[in-house]
C-alpha positions as protocol buffer text, in pm:
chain_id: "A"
residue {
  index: 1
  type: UNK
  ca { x: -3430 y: 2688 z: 1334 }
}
residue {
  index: 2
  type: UNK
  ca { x: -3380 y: 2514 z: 1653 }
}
residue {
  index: 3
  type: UNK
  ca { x: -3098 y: 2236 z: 1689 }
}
residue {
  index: 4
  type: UNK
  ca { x: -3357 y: 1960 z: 1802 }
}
residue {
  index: 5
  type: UNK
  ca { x: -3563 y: 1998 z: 1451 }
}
residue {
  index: 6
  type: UNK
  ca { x: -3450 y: 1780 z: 1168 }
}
residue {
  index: 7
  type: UNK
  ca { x: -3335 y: 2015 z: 822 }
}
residue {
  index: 8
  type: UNK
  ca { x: -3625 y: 2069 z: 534 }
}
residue {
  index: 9
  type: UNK
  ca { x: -3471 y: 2106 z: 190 }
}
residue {
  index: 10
  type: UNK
  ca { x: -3558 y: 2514 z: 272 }
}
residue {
  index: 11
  type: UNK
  ca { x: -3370 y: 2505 z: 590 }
}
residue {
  index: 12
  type: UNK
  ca { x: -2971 y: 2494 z: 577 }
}
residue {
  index: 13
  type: UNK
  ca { x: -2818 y: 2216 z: 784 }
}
residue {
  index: 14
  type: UNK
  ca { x: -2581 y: 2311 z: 1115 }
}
residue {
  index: 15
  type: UNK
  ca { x: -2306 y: 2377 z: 1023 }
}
residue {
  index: 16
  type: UNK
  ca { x: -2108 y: 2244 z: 1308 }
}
residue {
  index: 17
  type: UNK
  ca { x: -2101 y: 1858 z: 1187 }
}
residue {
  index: 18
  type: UNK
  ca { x: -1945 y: 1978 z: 855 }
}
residue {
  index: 19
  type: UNK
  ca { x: -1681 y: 2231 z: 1031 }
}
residue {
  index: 20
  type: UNK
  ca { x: -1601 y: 1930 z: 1243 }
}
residue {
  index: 21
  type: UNK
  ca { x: -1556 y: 1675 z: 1006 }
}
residue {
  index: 22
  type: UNK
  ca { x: -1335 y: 1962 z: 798 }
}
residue {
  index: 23
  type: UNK
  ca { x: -1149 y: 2009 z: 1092 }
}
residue {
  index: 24
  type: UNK
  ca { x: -1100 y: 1661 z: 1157 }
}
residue {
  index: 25
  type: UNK
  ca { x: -934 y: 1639 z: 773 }
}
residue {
  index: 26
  type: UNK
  ca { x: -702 y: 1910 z: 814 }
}
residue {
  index: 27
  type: UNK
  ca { x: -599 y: 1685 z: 1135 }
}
residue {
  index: 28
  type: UNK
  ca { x: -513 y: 1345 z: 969 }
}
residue {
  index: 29
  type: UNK
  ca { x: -269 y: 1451 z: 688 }
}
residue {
  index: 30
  type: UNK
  ca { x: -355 y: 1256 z: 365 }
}
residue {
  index: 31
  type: UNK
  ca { x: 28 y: 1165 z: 314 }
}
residue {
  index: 32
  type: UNK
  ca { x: -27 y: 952 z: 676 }
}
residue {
  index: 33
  type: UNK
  ca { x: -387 y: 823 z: 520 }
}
residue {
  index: 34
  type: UNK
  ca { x: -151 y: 678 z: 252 }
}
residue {
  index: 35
  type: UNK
  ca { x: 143 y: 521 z: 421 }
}
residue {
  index: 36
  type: UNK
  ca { x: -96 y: 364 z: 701 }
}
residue {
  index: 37
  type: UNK
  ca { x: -263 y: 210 z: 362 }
}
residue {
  index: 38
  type: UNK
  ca { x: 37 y: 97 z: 220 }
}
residue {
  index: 39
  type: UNK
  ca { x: 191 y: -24 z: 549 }
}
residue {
  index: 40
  type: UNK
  ca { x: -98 y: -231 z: 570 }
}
residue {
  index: 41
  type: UNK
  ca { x: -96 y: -348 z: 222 }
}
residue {
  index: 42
  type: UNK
  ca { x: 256 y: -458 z: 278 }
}
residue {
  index: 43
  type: UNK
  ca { x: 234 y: -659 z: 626 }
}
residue {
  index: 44
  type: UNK
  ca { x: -79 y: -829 z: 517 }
}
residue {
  index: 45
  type: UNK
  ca { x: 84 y: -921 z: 211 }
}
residue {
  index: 46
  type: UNK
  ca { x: 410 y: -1007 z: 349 }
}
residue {
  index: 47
  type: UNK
  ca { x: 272 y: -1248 z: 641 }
}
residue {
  index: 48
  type: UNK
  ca { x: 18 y: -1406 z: 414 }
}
residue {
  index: 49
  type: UNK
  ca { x: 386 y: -1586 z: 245 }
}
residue {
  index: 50
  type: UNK
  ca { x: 436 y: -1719 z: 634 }
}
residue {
  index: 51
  type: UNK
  ca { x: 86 y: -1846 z: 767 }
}
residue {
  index: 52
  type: UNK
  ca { x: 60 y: -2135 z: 470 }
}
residue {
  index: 53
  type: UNK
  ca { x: -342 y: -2003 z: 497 }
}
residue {
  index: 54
  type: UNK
  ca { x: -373 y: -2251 z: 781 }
}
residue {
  index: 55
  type: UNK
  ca { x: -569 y: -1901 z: 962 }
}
residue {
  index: 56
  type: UNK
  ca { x: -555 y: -1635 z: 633 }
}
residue {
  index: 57
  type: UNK
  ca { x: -810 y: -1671 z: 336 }
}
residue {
  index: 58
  type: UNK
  ca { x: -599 y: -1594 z: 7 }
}
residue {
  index: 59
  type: UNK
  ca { x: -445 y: -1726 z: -282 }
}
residue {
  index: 60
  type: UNK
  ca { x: -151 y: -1948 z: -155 }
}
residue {
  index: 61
  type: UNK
  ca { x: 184 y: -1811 z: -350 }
}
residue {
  index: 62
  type: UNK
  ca { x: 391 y: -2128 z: -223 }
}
residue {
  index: 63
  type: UNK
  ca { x: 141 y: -2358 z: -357 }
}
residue {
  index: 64
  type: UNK
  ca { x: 109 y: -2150 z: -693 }
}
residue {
  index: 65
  type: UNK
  ca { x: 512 y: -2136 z: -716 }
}
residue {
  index: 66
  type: UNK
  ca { x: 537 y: -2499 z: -708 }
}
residue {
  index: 67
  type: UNK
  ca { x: 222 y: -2627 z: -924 }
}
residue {
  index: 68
  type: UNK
  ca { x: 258 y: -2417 z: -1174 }
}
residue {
  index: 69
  type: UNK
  ca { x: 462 y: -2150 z: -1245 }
}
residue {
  index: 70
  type: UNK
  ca { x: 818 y: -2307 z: -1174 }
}
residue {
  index: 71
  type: UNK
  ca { x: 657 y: -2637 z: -1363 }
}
residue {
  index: 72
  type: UNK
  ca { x: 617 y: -2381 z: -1656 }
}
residue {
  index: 73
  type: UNK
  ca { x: 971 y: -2366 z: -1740 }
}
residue {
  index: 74
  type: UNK
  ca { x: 1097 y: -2681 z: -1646 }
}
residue {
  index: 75
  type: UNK
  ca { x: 1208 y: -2627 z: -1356 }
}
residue {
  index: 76
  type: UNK
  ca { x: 1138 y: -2892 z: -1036 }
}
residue {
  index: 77
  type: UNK
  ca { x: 1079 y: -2710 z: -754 }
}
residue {
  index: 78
  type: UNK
  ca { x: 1215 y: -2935 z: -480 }
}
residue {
  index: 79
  type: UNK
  ca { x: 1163 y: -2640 z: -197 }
}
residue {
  index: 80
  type: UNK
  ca { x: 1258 y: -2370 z: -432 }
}
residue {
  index: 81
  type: UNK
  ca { x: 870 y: -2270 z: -434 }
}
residue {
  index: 82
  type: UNK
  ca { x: 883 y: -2176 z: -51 }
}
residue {
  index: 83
  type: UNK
  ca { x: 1282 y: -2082 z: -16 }
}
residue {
  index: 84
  type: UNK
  ca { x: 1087 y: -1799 z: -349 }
}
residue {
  index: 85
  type: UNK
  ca { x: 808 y: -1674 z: -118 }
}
residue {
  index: 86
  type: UNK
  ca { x: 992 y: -1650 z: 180 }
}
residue {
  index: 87
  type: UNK
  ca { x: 1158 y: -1414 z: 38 }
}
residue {
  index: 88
  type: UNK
  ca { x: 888 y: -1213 z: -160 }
}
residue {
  index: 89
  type: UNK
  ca { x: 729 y: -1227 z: 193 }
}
residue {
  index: 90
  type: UNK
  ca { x: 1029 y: -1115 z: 386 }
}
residue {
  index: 91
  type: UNK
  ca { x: 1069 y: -812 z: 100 }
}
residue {
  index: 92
  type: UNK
  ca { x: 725 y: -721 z: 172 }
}
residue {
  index: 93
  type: UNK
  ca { x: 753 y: -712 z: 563 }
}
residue {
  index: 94
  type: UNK
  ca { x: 1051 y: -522 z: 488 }
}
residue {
  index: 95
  type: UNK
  ca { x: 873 y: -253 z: 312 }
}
residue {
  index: 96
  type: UNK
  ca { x: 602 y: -209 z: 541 }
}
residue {
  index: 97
  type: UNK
  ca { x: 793 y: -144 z: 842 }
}
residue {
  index: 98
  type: UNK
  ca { x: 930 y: 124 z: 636 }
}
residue {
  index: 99
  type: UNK
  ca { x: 603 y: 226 z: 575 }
}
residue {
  index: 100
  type: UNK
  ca { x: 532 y: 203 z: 951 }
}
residue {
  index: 101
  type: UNK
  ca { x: 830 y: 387 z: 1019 }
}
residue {
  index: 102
  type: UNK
  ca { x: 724 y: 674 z: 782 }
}
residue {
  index: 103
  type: UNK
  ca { x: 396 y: 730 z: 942 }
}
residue {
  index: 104
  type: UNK
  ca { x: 526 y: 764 z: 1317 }
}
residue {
  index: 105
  type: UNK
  ca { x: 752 y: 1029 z: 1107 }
}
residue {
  index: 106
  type: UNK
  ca { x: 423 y: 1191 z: 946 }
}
residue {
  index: 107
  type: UNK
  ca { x: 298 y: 1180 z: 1299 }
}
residue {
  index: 108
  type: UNK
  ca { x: 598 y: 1348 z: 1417 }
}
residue {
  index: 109
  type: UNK
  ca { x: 623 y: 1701 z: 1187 }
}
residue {
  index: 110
  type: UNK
  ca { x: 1008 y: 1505 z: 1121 }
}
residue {
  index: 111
  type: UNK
  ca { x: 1159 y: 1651 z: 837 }
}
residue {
  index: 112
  type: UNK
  ca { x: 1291 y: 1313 z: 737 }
}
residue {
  index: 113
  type: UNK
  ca { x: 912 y: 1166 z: 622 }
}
residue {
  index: 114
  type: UNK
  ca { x: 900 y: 1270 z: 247 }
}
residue {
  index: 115
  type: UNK
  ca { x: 1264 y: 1158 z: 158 }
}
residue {
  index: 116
  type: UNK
  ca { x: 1109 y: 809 z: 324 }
}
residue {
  index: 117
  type: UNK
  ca { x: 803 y: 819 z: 179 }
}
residue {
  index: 118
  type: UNK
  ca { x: 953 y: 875 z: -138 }
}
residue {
  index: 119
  type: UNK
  ca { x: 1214 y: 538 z: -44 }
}
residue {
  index: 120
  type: UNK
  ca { x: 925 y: 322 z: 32 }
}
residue {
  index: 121
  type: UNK
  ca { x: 749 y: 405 z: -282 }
}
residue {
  index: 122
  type: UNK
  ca { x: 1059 y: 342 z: -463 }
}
residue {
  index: 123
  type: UNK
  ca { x: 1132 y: 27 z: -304 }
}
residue {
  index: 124
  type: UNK
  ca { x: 747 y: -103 z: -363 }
}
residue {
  index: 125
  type: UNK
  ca { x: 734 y: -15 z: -730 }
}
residue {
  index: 126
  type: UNK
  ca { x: 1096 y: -193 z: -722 }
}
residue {
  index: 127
  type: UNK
  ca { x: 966 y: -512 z: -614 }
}
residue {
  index: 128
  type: UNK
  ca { x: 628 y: -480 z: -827 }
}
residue {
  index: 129
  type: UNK
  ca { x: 890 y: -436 z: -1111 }
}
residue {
  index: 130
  type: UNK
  ca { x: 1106 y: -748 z: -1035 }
}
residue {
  index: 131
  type: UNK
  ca { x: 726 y: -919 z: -1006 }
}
residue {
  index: 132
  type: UNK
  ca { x: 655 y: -819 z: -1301 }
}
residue {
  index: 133
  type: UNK
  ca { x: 913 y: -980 z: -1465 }
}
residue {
  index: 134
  type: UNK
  ca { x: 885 y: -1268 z: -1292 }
}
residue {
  index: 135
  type: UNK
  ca { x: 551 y: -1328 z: -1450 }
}
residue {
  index: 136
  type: UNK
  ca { x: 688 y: -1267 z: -1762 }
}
residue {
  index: 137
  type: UNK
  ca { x: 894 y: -1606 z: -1729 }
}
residue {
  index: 138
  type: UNK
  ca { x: 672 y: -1773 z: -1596 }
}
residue {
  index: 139
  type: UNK
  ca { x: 395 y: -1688 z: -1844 }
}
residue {
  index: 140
  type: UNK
  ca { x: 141 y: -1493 z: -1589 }
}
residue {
  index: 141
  type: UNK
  ca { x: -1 y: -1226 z: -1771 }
}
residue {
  index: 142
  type: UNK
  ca { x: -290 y: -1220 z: -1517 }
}
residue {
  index: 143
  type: UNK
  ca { x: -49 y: -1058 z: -1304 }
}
residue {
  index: 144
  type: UNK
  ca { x: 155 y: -898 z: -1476 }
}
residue {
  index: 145
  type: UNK
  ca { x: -171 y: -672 z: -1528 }
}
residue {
  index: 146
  type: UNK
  ca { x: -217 y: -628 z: -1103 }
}
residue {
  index: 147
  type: UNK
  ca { x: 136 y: -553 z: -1086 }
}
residue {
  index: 148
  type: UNK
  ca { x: 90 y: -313 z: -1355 }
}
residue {
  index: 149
  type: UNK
  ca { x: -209 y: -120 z: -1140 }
}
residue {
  index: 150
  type: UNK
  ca { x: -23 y: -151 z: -851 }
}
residue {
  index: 151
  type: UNK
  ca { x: 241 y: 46 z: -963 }
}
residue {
  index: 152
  type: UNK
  ca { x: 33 y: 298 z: -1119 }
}
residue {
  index: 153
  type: UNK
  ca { x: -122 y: 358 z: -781 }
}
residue {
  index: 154
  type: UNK
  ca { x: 196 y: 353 z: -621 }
}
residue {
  index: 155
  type: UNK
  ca { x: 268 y: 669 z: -842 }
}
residue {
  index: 156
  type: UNK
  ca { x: -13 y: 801 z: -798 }
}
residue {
  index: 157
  type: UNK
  ca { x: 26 y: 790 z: -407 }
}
residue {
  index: 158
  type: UNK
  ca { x: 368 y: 1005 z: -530 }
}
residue {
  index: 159
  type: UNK
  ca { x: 219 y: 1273 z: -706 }
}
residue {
  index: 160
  type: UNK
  ca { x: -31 y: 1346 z: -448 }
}
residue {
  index: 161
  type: UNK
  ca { x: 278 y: 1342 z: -192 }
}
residue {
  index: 162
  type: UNK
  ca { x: 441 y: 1550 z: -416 }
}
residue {
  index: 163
  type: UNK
  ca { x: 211 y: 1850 z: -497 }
}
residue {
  index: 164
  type: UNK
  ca { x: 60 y: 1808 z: -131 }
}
residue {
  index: 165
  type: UNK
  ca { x: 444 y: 1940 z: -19 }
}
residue {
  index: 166
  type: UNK
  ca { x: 493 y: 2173 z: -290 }
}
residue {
  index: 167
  type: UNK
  ca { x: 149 y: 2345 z: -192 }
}
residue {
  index: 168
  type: UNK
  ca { x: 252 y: 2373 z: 188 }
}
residue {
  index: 169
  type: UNK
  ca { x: 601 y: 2462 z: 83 }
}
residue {
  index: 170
  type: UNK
  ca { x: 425 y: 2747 z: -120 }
}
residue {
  index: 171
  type: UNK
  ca { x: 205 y: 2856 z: 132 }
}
residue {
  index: 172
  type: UNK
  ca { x: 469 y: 2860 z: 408 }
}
């Protein structure tokens, strides 16, 4: 079968698309797949509390603070709303620099990545815990339930960290 002939269902494909694209995935480590995701995650979140959607599309957490979830106990928020996601947002910038920091690590071979990977995750199902409970004063079940997946794909990311470096710690 020549190169220049399209594959029939009785002809095999070439192989050499496949063995590059396996190639490519032994390459780009899965654990830097993941902290490039959750670095992103965590900037986009974290500077979406600063732009006031004046040039982001998005739910505005300020505005949400202020109408109705500090209204919801009693309490008048008198710039308390923005002083509240100012921090949330700074938390989140916080946490994906760390996450930035961890994939120049991955990038590296440093032996340092995993204990920060495993710091990062800590920290974000930390925050997504103190969310959490925020929305259970304020009466936001609708979020506690995101927070909820979040942090069940947080530990997720975990486990596959995990195994991933028992495996090559097994193999080695």
């Amino acid at each position: 079968m020549s190169s220049d002939q399209p594959a029939t269902a009785s002809q095999p494909m070439n192989g050499d698309l496949f063995d590059s694209l396996a190639a490519l995935g032994t390459r780009i480590p899965l654990a830097l797949i993941l902290a490039v995701h959750w670095c992103l995650f965590w900037l986009t979140n974290g500077l979406d509390k600063f732009l006031n959607y004046e040039h982001v599309y998005g739910a505005d957490f300020s505005a949400l603070l202020e109408n109705a979830l500090l209204p919801s106990i009693g309490i008048n928020s008198g710039g308390l709303a923005n002083v509240m996601a100012y921090l949330v947002g700074l938390s989140e910038l916080g946490i994906g620099v760390l996450f930035l920091v961890v994939s120049g690590l991955i990038v590296t071979g440093h032996r340092a990545s995993h204990g920060m990977m495993n710091l990062c995750i800590t920290l974000s199902i930390t925050l997504f815990l103190t969310l959490s409970f925020g929305a259970i004063i304020f009466g936001a079940r609708d979020a506690m339930l995101q927070h909820g997946v979040f942090i069940g794909v947080l530990l997720a990311t975990w486990l596959v960290i995990h195994v991933m470096r028992q495996s090559s710690e097994e193999s080695a």
